[in-house]
Every structure is written in C-alpha cells, then in structure tokens.
C-alpha positions as CSV (number, residue, x, y, z in Angstrom):
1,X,-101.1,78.4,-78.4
2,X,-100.8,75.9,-75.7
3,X,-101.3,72.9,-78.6
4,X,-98.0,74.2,-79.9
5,X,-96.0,72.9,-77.2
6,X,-92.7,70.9,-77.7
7,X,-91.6,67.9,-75.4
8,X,-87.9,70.0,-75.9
9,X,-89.7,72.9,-74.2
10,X,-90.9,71.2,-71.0
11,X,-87.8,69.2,-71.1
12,X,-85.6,72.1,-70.6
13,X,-88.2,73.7,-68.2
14,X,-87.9,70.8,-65.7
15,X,-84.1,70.6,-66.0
16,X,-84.1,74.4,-64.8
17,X,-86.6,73.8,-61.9
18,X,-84.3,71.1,-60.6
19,X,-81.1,72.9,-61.3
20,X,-82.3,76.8,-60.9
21,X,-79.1,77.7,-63.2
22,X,-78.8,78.6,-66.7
23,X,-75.4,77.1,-67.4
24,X,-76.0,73.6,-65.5
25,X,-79.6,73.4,-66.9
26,X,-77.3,74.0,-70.5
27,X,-74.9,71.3,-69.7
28,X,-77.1,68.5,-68.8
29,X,-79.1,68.9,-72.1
30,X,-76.2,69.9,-74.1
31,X,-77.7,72.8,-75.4
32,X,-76.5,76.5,-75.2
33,X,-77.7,79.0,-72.3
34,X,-79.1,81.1,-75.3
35,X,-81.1,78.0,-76.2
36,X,-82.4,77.1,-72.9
37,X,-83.6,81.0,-72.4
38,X,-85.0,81.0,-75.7
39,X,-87.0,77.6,-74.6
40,X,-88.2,78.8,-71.3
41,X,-89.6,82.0,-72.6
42,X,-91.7,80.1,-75.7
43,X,-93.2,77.8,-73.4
44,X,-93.9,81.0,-71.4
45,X,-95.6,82.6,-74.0
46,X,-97.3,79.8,-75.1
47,X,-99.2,78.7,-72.0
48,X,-99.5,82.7,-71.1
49,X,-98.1,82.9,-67.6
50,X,-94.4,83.6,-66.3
51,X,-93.3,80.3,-65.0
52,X,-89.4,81.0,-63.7
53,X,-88.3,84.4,-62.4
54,X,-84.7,85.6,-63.6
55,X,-82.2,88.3,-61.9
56,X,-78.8,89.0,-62.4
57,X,-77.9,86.5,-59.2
58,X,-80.5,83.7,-59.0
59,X,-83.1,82.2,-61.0
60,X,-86.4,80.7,-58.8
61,X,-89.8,79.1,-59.8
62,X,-92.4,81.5,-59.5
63,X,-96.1,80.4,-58.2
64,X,-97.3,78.8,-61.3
65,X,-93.9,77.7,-62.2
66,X,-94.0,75.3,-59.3
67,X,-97.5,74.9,-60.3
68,X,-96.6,73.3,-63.6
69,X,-93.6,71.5,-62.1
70,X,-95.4,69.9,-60.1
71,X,-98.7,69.0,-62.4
72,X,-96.3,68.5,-65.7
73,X,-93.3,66.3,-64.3
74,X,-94.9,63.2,-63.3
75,X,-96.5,62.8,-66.6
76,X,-93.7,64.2,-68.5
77,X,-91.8,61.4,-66.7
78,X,-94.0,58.6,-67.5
79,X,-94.6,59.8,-70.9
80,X,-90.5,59.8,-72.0
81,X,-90.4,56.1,-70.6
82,X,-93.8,55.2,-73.3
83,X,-91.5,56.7,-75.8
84,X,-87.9,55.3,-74.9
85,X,-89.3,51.8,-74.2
86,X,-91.1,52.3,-78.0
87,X,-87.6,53.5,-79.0
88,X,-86.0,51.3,-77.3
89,X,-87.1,47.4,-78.3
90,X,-85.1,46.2,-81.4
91,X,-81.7,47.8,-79.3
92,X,-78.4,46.3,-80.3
93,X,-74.7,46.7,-79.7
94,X,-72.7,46.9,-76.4
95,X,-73.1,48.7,-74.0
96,X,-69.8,49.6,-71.9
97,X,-69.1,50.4,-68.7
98,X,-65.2,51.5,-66.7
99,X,-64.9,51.0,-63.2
100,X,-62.9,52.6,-60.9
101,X,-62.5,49.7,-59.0
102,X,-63.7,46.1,-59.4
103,X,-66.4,46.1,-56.7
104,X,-67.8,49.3,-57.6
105,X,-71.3,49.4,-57.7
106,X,-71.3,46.2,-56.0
107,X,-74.7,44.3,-56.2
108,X,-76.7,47.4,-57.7
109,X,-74.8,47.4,-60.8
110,X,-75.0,43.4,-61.3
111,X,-78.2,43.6,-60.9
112,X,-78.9,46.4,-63.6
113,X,-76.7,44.5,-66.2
114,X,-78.5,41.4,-65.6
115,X,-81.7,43.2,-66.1
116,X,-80.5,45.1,-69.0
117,X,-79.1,42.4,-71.3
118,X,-82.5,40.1,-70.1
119,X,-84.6,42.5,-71.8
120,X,-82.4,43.3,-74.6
121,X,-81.0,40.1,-75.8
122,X,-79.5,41.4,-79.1
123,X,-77.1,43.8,-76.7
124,X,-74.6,43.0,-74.0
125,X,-72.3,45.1,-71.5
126,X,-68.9,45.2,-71.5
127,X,-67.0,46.2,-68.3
128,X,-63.7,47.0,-67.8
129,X,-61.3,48.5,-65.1
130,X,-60.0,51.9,-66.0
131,X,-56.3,52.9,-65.8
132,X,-55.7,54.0,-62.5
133,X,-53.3,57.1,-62.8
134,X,-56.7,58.3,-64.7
135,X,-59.9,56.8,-64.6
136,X,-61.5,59.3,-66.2
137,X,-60.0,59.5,-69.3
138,X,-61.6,56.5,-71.1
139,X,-64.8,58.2,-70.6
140,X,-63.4,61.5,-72.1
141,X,-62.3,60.1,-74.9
142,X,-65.0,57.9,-75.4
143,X,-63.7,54.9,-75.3
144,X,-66.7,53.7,-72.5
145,X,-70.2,55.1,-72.2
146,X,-70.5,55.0,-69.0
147,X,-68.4,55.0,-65.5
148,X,-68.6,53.6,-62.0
149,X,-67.1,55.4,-59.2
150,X,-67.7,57.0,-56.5
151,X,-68.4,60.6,-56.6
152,X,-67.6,63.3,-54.1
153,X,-69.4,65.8,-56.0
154,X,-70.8,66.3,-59.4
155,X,-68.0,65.8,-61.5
156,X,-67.0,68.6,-64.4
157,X,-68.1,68.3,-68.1
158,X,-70.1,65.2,-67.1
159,X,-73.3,64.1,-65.6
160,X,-74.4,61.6,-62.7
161,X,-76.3,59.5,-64.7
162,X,-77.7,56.8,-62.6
163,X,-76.9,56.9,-58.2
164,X,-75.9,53.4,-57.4
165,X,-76.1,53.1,-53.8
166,X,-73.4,55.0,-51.4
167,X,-70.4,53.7,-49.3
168,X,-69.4,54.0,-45.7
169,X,-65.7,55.9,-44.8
170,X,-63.2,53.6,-43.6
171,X,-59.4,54.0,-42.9
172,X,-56.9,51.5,-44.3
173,X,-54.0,50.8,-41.8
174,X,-51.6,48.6,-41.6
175,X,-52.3,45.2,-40.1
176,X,-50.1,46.3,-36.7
177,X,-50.6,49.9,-36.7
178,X,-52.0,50.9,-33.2
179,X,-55.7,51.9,-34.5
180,X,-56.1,48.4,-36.2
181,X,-57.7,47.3,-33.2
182,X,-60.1,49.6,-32.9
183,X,-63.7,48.9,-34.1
184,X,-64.3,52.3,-35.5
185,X,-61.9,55.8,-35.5
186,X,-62.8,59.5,-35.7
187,X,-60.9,62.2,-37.3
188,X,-59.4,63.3,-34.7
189,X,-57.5,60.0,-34.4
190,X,-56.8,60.5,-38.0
191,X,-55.1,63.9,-37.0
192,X,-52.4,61.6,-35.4
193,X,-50.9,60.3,-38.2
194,X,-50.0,61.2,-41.6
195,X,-51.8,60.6,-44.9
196,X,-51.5,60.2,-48.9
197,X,-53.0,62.8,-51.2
198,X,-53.7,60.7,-54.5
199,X,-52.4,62.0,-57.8
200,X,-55.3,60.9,-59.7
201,X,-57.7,63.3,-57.4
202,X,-57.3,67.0,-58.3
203,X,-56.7,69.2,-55.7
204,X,-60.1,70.7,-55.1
205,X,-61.6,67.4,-54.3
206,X,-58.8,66.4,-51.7
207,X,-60.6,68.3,-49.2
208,X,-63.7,65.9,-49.8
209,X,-61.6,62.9,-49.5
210,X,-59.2,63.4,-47.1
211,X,-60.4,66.5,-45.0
212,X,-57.3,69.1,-44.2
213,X,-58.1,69.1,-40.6
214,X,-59.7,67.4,-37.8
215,X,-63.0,68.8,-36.1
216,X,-60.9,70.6,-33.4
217,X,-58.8,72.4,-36.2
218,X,-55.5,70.3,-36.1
219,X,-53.7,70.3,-39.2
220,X,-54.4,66.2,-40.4
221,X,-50.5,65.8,-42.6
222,X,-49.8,65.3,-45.8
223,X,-46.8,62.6,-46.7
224,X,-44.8,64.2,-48.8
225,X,-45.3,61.3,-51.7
226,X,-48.6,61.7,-53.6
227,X,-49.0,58.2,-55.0
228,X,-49.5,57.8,-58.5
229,X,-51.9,54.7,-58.3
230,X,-53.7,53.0,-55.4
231,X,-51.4,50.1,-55.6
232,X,-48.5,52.4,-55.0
233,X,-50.5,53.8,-52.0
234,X,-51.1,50.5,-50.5
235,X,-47.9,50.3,-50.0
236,X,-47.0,53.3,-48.0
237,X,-50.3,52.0,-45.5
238,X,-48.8,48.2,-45.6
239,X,-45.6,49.8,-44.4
240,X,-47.2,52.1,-41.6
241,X,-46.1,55.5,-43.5
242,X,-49.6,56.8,-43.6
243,X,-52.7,55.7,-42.9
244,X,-55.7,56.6,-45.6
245,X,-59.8,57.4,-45.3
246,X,-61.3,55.0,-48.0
247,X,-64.7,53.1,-49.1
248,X,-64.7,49.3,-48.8
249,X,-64.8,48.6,-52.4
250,X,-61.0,49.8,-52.5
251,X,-60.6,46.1,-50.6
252,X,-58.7,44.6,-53.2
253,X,-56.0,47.6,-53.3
254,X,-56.3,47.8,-49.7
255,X,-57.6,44.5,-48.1
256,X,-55.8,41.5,-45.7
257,X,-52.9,40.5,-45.0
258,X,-51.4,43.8,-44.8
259,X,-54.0,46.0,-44.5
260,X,-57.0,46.3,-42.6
261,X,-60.3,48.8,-43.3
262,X,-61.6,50.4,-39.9
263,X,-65.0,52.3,-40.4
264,X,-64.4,56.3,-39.5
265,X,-67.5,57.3,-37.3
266,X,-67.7,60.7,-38.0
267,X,-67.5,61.0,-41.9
268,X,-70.2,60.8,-44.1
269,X,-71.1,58.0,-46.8
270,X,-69.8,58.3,-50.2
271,X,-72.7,58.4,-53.2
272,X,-71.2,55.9,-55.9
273,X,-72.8,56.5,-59.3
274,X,-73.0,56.1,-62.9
275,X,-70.9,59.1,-64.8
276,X,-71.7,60.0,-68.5
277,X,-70.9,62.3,-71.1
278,X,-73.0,65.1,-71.5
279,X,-76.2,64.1,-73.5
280,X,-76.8,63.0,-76.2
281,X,-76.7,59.2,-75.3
282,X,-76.8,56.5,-77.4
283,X,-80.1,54.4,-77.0
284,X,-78.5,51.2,-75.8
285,X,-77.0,53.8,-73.6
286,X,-80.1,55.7,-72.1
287,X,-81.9,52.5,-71.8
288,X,-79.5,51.0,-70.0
289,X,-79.6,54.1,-67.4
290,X,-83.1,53.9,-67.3
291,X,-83.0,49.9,-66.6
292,X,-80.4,51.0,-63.7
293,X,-82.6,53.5,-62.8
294,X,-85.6,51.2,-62.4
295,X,-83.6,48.3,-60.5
296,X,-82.2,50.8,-58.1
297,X,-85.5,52.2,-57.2
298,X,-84.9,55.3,-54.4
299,X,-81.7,55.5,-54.4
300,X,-81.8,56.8,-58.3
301,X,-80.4,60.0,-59.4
C-alpha cells in the first residue's frame, strides 16, 4: 500500500503538522477541510499507523506522526525544489509585486529580484506602490501576485508567502515636539500624547499597531481624525496633533524636515513579508518565492 502514496497526501500531512487546524491547513492548500480529512486518513491507511490524533477541540501529531514529520519533511522539501527547478527553467512573463511603501522589503527584496530575473532571463518583476487608502486591494483583485508589507499578524484570505526581514518600532514626531530629543521612548511616554488610528487598518489590528494602553494601564488617546492615507497622517504629526508608533520604511511619508523617527524601546519588531493569494501560484510566481526564499536564508517563512 505504501507504493501508493501521492506527493498531495504528504503535502497536506505536513501543512497540518505545522498548522494543527483543519480550516488553516485547508486554506493554505486551497483545498476543502473535507479534502484535507479525506488526505490525512489515506495516507493513514496506506502506511498502516495513525499519524494525527483528532477531537472535537484540537488536533496534535501522535508518536509516529511526529515520527514521519520529522523523517518525511526534509526530503519532501528537497524533493518539491528537484521538481519546481525542473518545472521551473523555460519560465516567462512578469512577475509583479505592490508595496506598501517604497522601502519595503528594503535590501532583502532587491536582492531576491535580482536573483530572480538572473536566473530567469526570459521574465522580469514589476513593482509598484499600491493605493494607500487600500493596499490590499490590488492583490484581491489580482491585479499583483504578490505584496510587500509589513505584517502584524497573518493576514485573512491570504498567505505569508516569503518573511523578508522585520522592522524596529519607532515614533514619528514632529521636529519640535518635546520627545524629539530623546534617543529612544517607551509607551508610557506615548500615553502622554494623542495618536492617529489609520483608516486603512481595520480595527482588530489597531491594537497591534498602536496598543490601547500603556504598560501601567493608562488609556494611550485616540485623535478624533482617522486619516485616510499616510500622507494625510503626516500631517497631523508635522503639526504636533499626534504623535504615531511606526517602522522606518514609512521615512518617506514621515521623514525630515518635519518629522523625526525615535525608536520605542519597549515594542517589538514588525515581521515584513511577502503576501499571496491563496495557492495556486503561477510558476513564475512560486519560483520567484522560492528564489526569495533561498536569498533570505533564516529569516524565511
């Protein structure tokens, strides 16, 4: 039985052990939960051991599942990049990429399309900035395959393709505001002033962006204006009406003469990544996130 084994079925297998959930393991692979259950339980039955153990609440590897994990995923992973590569070497078209902002992905990202487009002469990458009351959207719609941005958690109906590096936290103020001295704030000096809420983030990530209160439990104050772009927001800081937690590769929205980027001490980095649409990619497409994968090294999703 074991000879009758599909790359699908290990596929979806190693998905699940890394995600332990039906529905996520359904939406990276774009498959149905039905699907993925009916997977799991023929490779099951074909190599003649239980491998994940289900209940109504959690799902977890059992012994030989992690077993098989960890025997079957280095070789499954060198074994998809034999056959992408082979799939891979008379690519063509473009390849295109939205950014958030224009130094997203900063060196990283130059580096994978320069990498990309040496090894694949016959394609090329197209990047562009995405409208800023929505950055999304392109993606949605398809008009880009892939995003730039950072990410403050795994973003819905998409997938972190590739992780590009991460940014520190820094507050933009204006150039005379009294904490543009400083060499570095916390949140509690934060608390002291009033900030933006952005239209373009939804509320549940506000919290992960600008937190709702400082480490003490003061209330950190909304303006009453949620900007509709971060040009628009600029100008509130510029003007000393709020000031506004932020990664440095906002600079050009936020940078000198009349702003200035202070690092916060006490909140964490920022991951920036690679957003796609749910599978399936395009060749060009996973090739390219496999080249970004490779140039990035560690710090690869």
């Amino acid at each position: 039985m074991h000879k009758a084994i599909e790359l699908r079925e290990i596929r979806v297998f190693l998905t699940m052990a890394e995600e332990l959930h039906f529905g996520r393991t359904a939406d990276r692979l774009g498959l149905t939960q039905s699907r993925v259950s009916q997977s799991l339980r023929a490779l099951e039955r074909k190599l003649g051991e239980e491998l994940v153990h289900r209940t109504s609440r959690r799902v977890a590897l059992t012994a030989s599942g992690e077993r098989f994990r960890a025997e079957a995923s280095p070789v499954f992973a060198r074994l998809t990049e034999v056959i992408e590569r082979a799939a891979t070497r008379q690519l063509e078209g473009t390849v295109r990429i939205g950014f958030m902002f224009p130094n997203t992905g900063g060196a990283q990202l130059v580096q994978a399309i320069d990498a990309f487009e040496a090894a694949h002469p016959d394609c090329d990458v197209q990047v562009t900035a995405t409208p800023p009351d929505d950055p999304g959207r392109p993606l949605r719609l398809g008009e880009i395959d892939l995003l730039a941005t950072p990410v403050l958690r795994d973003p819905t109906g998409a997938i972190v393709a590739a992780t590009l590096g991460t940014e520190p936290r820094v507050l933009a103020v204006a150039v005379n505001h009294p904490l543009a001295r400083h060499t570095q704030v916390t949140l509690e000096d934060v608390g002291d002033y009033k900030v933006a809420a952005l239209n373009i983030l939804p509320d549940d990530r506000q919290e992960a962006w600008v937190p709702f209160h400082t480490p003490s439990g003061r209330p950190i104050e909304r303006h009453p204006h949620r900007p509709d772009s971060p040009d628009e927001l600029a100008m509130l800081v510029a003007r000393g009406k709020v000031v506004h937690p932020t990664v440095p590769s906002t600079a050009p929205h936020f940078g000198p003469p009349n702003i200035v980027l202070v690092p916060i001490a006490d909140l964490p980095p920022i991951r920036v990544a690679l957003v796609a649409r749910p599978l399936p990619w395009a060749p060009r497409v996973r090739e390219f996130i496999r080249v970004t994968r490779s140039v990035v090294g560690d710090r690869a999703a």
